[in-house]
mmCIF file of the N, C-alpha and C atoms, coordinates in Angstrom:
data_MODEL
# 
_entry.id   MODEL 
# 
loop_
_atom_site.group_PDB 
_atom_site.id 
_atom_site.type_symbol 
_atom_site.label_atom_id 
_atom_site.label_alt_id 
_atom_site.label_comp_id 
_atom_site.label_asym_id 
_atom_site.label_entity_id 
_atom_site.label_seq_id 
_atom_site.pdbx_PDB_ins_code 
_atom_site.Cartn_x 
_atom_site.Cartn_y 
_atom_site.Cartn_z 
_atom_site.occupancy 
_atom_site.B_iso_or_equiv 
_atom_site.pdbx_formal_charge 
_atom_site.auth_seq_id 
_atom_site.auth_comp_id 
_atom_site.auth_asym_id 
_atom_site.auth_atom_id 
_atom_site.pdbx_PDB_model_num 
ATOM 1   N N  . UNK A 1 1  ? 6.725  -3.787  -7.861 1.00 0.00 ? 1  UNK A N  1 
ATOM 2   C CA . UNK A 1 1  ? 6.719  -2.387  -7.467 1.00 0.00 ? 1  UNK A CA 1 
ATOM 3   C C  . UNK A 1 1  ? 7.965  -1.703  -8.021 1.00 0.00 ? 1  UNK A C  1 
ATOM 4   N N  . UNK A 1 2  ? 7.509  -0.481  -8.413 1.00 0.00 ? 2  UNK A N  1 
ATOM 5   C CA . UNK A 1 2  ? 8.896  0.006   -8.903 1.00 0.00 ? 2  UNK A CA 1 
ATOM 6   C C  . UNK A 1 2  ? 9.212  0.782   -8.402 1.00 0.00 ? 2  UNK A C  1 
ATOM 7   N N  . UNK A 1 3  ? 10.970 0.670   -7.884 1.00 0.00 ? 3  UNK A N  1 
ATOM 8   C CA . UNK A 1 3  ? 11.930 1.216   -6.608 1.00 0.00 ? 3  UNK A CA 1 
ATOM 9   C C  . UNK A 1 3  ? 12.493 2.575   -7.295 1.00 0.00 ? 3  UNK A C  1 
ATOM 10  N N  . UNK A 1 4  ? 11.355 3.889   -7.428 1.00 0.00 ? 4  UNK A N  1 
ATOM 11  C CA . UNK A 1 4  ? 11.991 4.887   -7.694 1.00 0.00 ? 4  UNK A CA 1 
ATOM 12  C C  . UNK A 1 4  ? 11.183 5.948   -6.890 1.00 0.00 ? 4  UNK A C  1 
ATOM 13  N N  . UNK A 1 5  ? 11.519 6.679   -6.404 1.00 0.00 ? 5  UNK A N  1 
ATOM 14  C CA . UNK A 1 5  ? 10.685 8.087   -5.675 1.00 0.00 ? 5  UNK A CA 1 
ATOM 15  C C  . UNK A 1 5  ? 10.249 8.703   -6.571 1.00 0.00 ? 5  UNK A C  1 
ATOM 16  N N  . UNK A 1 6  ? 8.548  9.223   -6.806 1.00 0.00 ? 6  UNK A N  1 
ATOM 17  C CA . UNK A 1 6  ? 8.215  10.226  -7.500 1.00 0.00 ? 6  UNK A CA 1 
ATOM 18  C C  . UNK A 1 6  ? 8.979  11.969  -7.652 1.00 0.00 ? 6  UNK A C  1 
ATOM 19  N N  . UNK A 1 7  ? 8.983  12.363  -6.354 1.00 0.00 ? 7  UNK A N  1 
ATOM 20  C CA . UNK A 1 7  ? 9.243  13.197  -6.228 1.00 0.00 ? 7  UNK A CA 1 
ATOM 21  C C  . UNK A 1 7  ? 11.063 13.805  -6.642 1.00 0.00 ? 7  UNK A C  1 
ATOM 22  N N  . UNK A 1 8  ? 11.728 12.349  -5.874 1.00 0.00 ? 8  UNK A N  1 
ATOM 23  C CA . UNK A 1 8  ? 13.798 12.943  -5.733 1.00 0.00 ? 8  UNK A CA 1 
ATOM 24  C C  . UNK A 1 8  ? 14.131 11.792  -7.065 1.00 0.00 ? 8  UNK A C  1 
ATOM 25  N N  . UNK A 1 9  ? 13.045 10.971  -7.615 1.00 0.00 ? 9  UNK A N  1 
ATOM 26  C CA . UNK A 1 9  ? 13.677 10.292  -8.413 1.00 0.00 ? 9  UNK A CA 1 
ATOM 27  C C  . UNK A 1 9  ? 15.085 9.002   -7.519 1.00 0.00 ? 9  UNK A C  1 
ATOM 28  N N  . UNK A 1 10 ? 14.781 8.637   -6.568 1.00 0.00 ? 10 UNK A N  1 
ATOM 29  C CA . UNK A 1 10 ? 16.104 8.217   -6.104 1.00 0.00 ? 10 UNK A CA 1 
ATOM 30  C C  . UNK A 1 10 ? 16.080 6.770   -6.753 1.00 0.00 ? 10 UNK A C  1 
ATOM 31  N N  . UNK A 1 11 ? 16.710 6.005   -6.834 1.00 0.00 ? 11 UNK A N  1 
ATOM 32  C CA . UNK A 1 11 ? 16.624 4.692   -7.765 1.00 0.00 ? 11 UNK A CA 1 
ATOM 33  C C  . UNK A 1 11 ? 17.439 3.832   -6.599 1.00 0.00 ? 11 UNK A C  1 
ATOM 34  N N  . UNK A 1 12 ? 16.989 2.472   -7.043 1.00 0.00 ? 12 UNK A N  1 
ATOM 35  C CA . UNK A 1 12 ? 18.560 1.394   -6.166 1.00 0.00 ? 12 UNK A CA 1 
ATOM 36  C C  . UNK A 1 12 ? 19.715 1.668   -7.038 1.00 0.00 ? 12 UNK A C  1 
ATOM 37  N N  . UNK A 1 13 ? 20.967 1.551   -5.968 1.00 0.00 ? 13 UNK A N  1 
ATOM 38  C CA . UNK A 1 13 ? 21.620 1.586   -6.491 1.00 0.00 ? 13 UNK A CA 1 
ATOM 39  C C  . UNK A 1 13 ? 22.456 0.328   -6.071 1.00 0.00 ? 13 UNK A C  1 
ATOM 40  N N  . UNK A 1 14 ? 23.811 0.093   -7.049 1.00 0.00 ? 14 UNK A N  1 
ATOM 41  C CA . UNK A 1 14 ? 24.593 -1.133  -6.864 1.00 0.00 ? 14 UNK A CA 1 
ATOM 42  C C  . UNK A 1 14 ? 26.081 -1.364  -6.801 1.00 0.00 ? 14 UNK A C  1 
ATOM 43  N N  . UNK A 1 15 ? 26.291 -2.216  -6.169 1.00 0.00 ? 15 UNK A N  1 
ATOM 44  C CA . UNK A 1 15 ? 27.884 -2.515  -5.923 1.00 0.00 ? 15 UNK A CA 1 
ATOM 45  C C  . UNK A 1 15 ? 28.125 -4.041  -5.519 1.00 0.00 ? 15 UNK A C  1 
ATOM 46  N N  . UNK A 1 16 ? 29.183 -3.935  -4.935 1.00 0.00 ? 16 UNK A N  1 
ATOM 47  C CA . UNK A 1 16 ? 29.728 -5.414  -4.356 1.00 0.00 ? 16 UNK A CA 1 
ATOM 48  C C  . UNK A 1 16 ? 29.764 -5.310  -3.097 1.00 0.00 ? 16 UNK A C  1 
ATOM 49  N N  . UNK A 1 17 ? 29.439 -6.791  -2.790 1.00 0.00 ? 17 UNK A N  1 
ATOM 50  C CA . UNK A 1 17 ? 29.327 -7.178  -1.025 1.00 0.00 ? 17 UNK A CA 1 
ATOM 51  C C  . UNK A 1 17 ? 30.797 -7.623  -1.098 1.00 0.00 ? 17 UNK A C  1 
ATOM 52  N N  . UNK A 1 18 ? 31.515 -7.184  0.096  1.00 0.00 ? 18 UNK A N  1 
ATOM 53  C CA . UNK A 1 18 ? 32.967 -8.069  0.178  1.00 0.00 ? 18 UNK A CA 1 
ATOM 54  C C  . UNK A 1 18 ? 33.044 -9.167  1.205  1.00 0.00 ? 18 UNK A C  1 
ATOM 55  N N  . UNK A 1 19 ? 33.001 -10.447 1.117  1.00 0.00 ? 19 UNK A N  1 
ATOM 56  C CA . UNK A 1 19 ? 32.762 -10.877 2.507  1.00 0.00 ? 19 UNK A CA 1 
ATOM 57  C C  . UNK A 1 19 ? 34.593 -11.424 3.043  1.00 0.00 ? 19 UNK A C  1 
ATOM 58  N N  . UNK A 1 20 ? 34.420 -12.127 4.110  1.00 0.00 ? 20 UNK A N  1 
ATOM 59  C CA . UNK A 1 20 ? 35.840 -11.555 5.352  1.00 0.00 ? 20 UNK A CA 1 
ATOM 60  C C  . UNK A 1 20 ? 36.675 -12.275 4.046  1.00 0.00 ? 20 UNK A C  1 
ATOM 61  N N  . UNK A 1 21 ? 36.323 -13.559 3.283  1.00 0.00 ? 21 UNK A N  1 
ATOM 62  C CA . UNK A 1 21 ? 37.350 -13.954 2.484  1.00 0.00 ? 21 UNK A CA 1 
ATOM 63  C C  . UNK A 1 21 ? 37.874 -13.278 0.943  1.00 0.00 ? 21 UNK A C  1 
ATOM 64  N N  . UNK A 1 22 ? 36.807 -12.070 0.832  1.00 0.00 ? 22 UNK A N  1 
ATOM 65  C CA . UNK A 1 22 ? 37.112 -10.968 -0.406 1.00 0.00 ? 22 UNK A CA 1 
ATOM 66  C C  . UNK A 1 22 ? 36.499 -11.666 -1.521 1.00 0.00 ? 22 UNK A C  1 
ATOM 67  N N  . UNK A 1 23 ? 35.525 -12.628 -0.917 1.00 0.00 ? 23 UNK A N  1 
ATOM 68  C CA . UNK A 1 23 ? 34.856 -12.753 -2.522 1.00 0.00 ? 23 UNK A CA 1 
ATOM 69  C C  . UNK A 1 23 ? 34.013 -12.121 -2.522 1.00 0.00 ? 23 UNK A C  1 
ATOM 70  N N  . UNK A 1 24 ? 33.281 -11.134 -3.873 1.00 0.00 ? 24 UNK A N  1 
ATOM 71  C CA . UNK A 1 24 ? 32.418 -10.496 -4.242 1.00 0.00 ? 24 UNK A CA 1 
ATOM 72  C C  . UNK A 1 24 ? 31.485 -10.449 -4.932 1.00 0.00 ? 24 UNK A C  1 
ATOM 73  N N  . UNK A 1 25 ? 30.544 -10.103 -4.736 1.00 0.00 ? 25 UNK A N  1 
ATOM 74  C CA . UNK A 1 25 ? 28.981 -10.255 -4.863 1.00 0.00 ? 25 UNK A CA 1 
ATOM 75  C C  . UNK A 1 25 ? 28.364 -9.253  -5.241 1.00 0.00 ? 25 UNK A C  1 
ATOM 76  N N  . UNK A 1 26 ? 27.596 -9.576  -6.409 1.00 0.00 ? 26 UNK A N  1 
ATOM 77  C CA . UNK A 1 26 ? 26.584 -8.146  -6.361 1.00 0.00 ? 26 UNK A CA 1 
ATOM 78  C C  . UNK A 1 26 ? 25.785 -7.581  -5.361 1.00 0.00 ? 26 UNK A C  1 
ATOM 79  N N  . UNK A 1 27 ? 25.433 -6.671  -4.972 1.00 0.00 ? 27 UNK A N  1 
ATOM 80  C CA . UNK A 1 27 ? 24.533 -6.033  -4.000 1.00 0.00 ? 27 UNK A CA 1 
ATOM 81  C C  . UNK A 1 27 ? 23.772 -5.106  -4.799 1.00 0.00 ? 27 UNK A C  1 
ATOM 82  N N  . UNK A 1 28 ? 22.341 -4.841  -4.400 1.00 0.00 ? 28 UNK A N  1 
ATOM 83  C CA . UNK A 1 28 ? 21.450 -3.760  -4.369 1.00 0.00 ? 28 UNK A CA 1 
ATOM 84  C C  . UNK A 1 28 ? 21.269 -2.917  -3.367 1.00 0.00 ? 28 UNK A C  1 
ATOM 85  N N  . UNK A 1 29 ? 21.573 -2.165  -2.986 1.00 0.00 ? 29 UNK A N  1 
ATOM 86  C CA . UNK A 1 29 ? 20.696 -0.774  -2.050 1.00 0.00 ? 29 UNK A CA 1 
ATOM 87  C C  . UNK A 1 29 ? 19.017 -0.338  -2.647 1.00 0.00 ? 29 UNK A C  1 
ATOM 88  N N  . UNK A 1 30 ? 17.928 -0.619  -1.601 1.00 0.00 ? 30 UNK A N  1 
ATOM 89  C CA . UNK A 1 30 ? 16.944 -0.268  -2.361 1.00 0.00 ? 30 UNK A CA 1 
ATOM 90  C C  . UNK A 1 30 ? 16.599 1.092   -1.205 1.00 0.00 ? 30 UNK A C  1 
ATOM 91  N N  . UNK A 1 31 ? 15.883 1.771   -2.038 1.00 0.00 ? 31 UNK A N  1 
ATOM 92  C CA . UNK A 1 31 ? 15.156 3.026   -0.969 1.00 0.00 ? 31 UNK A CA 1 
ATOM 93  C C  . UNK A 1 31 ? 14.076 2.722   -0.554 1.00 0.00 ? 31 UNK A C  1 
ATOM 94  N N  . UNK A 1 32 ? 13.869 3.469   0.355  1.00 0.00 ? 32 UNK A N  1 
ATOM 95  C CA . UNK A 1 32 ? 12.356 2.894   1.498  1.00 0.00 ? 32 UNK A CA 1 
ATOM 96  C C  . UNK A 1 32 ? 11.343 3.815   0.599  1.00 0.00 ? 32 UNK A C  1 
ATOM 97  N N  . UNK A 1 33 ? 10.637 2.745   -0.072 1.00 0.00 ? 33 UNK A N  1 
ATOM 98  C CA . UNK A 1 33 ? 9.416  3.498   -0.779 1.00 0.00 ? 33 UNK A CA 1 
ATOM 99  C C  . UNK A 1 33 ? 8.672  3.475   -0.062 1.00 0.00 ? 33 UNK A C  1 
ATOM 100 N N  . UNK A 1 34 ? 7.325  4.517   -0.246 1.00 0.00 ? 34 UNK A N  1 
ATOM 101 C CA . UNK A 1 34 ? 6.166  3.933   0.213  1.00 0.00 ? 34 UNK A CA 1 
ATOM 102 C C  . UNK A 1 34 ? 4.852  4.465   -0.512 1.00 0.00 ? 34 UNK A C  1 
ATOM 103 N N  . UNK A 1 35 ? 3.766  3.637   -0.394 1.00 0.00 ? 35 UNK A N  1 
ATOM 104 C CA . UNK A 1 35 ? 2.923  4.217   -1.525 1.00 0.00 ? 35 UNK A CA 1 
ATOM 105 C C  . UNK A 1 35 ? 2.003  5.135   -0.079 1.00 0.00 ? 35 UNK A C  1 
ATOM 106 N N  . UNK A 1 36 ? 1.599  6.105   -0.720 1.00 0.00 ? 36 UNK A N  1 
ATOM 107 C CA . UNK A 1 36 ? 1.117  7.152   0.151  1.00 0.00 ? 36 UNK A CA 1 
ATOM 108 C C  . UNK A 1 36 ? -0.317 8.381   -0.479 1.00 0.00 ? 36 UNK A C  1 
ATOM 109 N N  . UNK A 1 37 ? -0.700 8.534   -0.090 1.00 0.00 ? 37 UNK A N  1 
ATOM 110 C CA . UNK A 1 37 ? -2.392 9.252   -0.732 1.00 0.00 ? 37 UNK A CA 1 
ATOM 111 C C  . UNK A 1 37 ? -1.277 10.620  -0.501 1.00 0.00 ? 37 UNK A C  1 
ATOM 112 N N  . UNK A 1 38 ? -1.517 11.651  -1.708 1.00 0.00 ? 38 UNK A N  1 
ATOM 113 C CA . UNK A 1 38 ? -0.371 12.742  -2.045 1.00 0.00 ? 38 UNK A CA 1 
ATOM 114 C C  . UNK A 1 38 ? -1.581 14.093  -2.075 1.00 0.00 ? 38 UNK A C  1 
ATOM 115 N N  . UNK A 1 39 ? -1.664 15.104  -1.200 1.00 0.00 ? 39 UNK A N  1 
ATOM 116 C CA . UNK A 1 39 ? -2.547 16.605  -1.836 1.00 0.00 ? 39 UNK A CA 1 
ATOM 117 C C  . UNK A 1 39 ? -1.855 16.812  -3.655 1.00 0.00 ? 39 UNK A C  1 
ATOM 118 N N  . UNK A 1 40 ? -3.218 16.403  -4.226 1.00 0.00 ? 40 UNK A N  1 
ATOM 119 C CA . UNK A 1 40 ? -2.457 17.020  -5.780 1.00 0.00 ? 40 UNK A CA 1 
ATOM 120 C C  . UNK A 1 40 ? -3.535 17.836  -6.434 1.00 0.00 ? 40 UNK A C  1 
ATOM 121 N N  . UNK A 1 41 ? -3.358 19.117  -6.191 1.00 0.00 ? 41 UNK A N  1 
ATOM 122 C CA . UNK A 1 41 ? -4.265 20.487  -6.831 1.00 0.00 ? 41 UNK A CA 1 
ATOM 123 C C  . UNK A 1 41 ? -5.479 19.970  -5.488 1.00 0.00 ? 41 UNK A C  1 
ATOM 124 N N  . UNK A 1 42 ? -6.167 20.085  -6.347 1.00 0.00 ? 42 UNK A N  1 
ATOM 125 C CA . UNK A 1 42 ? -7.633 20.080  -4.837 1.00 0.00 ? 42 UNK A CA 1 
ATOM 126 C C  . UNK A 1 42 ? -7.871 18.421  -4.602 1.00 0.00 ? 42 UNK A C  1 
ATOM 127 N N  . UNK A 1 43 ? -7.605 17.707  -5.076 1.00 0.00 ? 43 UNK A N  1 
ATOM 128 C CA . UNK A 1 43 ? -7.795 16.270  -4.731 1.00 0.00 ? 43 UNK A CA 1 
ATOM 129 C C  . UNK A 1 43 ? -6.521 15.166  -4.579 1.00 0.00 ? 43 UNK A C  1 
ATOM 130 N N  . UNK A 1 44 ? -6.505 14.221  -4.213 1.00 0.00 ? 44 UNK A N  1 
ATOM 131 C CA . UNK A 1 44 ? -6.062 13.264  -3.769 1.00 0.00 ? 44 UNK A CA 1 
ATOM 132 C C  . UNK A 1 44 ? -5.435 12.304  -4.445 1.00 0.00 ? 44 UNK A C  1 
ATOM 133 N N  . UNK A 1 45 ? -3.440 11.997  -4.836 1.00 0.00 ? 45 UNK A N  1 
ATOM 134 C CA . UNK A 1 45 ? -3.692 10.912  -5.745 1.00 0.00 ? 45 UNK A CA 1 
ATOM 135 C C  . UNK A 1 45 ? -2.260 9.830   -5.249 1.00 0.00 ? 45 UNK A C  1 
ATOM 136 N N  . UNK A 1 46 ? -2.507 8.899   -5.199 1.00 0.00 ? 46 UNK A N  1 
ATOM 137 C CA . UNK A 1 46 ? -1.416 7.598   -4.193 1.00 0.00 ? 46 UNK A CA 1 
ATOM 138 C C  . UNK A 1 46 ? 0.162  8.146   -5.078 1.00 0.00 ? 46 UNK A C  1 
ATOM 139 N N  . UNK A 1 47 ? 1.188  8.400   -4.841 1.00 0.00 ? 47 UNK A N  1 
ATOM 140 C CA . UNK A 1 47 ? 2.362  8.589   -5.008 1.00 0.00 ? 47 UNK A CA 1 
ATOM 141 C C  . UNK A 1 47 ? 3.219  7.239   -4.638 1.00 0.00 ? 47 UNK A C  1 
ATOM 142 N N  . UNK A 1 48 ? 4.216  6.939   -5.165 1.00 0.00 ? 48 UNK A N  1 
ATOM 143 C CA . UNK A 1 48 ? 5.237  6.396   -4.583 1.00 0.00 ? 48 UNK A CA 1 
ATOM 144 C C  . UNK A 1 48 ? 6.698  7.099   -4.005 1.00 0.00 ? 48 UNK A C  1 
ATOM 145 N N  . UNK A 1 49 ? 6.939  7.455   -2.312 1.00 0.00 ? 49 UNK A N  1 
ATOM 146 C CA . UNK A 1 49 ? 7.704  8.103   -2.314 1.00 0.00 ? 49 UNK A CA 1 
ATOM 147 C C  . UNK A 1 49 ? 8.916  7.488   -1.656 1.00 0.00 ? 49 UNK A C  1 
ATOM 148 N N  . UNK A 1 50 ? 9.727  8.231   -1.480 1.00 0.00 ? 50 UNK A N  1 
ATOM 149 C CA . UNK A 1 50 ? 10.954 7.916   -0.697 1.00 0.00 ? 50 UNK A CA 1 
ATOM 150 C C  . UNK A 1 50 ? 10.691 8.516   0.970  1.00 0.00 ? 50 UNK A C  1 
ATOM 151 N N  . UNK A 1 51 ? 11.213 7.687   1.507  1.00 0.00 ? 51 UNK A N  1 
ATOM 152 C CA . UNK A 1 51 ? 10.999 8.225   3.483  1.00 0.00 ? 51 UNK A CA 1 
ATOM 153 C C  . UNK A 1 51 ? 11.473 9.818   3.552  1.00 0.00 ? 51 UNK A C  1 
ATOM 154 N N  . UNK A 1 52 ? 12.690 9.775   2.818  1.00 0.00 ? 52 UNK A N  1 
ATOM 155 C CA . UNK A 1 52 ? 13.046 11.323  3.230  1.00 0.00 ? 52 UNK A CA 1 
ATOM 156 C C  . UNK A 1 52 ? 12.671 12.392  2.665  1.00 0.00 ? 52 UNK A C  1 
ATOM 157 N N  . UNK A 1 53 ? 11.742 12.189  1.686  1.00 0.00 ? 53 UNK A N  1 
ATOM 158 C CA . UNK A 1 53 ? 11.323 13.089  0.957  1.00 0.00 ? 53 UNK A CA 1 
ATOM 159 C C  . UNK A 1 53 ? 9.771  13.250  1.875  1.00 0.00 ? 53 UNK A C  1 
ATOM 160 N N  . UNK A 1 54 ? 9.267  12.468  2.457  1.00 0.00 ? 54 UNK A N  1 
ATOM 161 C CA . UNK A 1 54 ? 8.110  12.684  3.371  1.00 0.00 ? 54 UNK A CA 1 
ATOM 162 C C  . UNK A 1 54 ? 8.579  13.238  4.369  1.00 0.00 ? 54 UNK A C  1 
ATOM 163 N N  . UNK A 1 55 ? 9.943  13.208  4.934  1.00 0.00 ? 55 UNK A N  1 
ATOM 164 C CA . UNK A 1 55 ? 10.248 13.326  6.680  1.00 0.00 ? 55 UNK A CA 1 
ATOM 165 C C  . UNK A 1 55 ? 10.367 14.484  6.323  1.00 0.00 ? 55 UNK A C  1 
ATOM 166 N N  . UNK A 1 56 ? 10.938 15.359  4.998  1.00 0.00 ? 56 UNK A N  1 
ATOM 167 C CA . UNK A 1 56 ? 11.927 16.215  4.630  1.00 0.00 ? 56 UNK A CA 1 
ATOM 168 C C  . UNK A 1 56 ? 10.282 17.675  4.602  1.00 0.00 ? 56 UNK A C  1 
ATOM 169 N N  . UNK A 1 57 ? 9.306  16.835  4.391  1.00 0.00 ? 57 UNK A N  1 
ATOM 170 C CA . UNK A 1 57 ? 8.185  17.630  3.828  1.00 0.00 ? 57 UNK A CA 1 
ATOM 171 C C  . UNK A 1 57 ? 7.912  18.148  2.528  1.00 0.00 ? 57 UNK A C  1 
ATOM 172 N N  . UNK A 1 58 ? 8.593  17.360  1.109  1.00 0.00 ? 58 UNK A N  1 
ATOM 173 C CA . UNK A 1 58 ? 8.123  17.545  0.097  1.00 0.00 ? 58 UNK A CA 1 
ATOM 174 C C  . UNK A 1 58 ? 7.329  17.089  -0.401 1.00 0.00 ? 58 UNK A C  1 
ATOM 175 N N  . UNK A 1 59 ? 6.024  16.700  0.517  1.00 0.00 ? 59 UNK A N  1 
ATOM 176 C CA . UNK A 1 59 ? 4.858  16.008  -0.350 1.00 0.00 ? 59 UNK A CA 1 
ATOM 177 C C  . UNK A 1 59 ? 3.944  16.390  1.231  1.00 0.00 ? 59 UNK A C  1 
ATOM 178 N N  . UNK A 1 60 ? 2.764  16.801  0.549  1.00 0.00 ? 60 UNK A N  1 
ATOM 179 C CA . UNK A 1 60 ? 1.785  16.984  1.954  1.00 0.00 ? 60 UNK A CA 1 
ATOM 180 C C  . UNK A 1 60 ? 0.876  15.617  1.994  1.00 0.00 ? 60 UNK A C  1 
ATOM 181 N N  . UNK A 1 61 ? 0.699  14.708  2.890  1.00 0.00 ? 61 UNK A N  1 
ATOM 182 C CA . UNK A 1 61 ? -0.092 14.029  2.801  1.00 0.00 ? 61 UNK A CA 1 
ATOM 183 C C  . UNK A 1 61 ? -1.816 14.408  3.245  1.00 0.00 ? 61 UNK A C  1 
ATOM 184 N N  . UNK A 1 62 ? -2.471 13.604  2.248  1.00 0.00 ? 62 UNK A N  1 
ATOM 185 C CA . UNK A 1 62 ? -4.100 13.820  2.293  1.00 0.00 ? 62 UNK A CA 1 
ATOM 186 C C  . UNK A 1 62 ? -4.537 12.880  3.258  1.00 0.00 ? 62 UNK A C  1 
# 
């Protein structure tokens, strides 16, 4: 699945985990996708979005 929002474009993003002894680790942040049935013109088509872009109301769901 690929971790990008149709709509905000948001992507994972990355850094380092520090743990208590300061060694470091890559980390990912992923966004809460979700695949979702989208109003597009008069019919219906599955999107992949981000949570806040649904909570936010930039996508009407069908």
């Amino acid at each position: 699945m690929s971790y990008r929002c149709e709509v905000c474009a948001k992507e994972p993003w990355v850094g380092k985990q520090v743990s208590f002894s300061h060694k470091r680790s890559s980390k990912r942040w992923l966004p809460n996708i979700q695949k979702i049935r989208v109003k597009h013109g008069s019919n219906a088509r599955r999107m992949r979005v981000c949570t806040s872009c649904i909570k936010a109301g930039k996508v009407e769901k069908a």
